[in-house]
N, C-alpha and C positions, 0 to 999 in steps of 0.2 A: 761713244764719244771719245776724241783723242784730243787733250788740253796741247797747249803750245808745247813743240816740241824741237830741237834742231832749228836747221833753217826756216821752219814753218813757226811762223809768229802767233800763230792764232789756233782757234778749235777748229776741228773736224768731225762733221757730224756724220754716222753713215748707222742706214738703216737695211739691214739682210732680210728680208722677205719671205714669205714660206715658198712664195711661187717662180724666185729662181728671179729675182729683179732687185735691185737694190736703188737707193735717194740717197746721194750725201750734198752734204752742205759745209760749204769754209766758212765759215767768220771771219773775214780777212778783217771788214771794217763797216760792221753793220751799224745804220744809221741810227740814231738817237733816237727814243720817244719825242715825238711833240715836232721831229726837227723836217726842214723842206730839203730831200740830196738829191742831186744830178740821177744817181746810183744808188742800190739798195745796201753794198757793202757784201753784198753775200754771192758768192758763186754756188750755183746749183748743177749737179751731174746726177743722169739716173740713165741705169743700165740691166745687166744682166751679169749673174756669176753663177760659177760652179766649185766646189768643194769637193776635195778627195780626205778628206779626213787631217791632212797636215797643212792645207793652205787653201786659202778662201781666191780664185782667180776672179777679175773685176773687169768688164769689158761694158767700154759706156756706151749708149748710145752714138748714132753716127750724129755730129753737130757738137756732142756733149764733148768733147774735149778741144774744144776750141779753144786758142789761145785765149787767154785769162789772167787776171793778176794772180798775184798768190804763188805757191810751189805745186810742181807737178802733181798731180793726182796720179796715185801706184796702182799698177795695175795687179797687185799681187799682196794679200797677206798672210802673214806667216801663224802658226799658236805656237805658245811657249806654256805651258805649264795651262794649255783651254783655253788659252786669252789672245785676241789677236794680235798681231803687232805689227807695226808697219814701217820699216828698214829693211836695205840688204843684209845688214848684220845681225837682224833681230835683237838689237841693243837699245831702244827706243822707240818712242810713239805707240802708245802702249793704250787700247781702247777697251774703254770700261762704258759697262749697264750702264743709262740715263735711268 
């Protein structure tokens, strides 16, 4: 999971799979307990990645990057020190163990 970060207001949830598929999930602006929304708040993407050892590549589904609220979803993450991180800089958004 990557807490609010930069331009991205909200979490990002992404899940790396043994079999080569990933699920992530924004929190843009998930709905309340108890409450009736148009929308659930939540953008969901799930795809497919590959790793060469210094960067995890993210390739969604076809449909799955449909225009969407929220900040782009990257197609690319970096490690810094094991940890993933998602910038071109690798200076932020920085995803940690749930």
């Amino acid at each position: 999971m990557s807490p609010t970060c930069g331009a991205r207001k909200y979490p990002r949830e992404l899940d790396l799979g043994a079999d080569g598929r990933f699920a992530a999930r924004d929190l843009v602006s998930p709905c309340p307990a108890n409450a009736a929304c148009v929308w659930s708040g939540i953008v969901e993407r799930k795809g497919t990645f590959t790793t060469n050892g210094a960067s995890v590549s993210l390739t969604p589904d076809a449909g799955s990057q449909a225009k969407s609220p929220g900040e782009a979803f990257p197609n690319e993450l970096a490690f810094q020190d094991g940890v993933p991180i998602e910038a071109p800089d690798h200076s932020h958004c920085v995803y940690k163990k749930r």
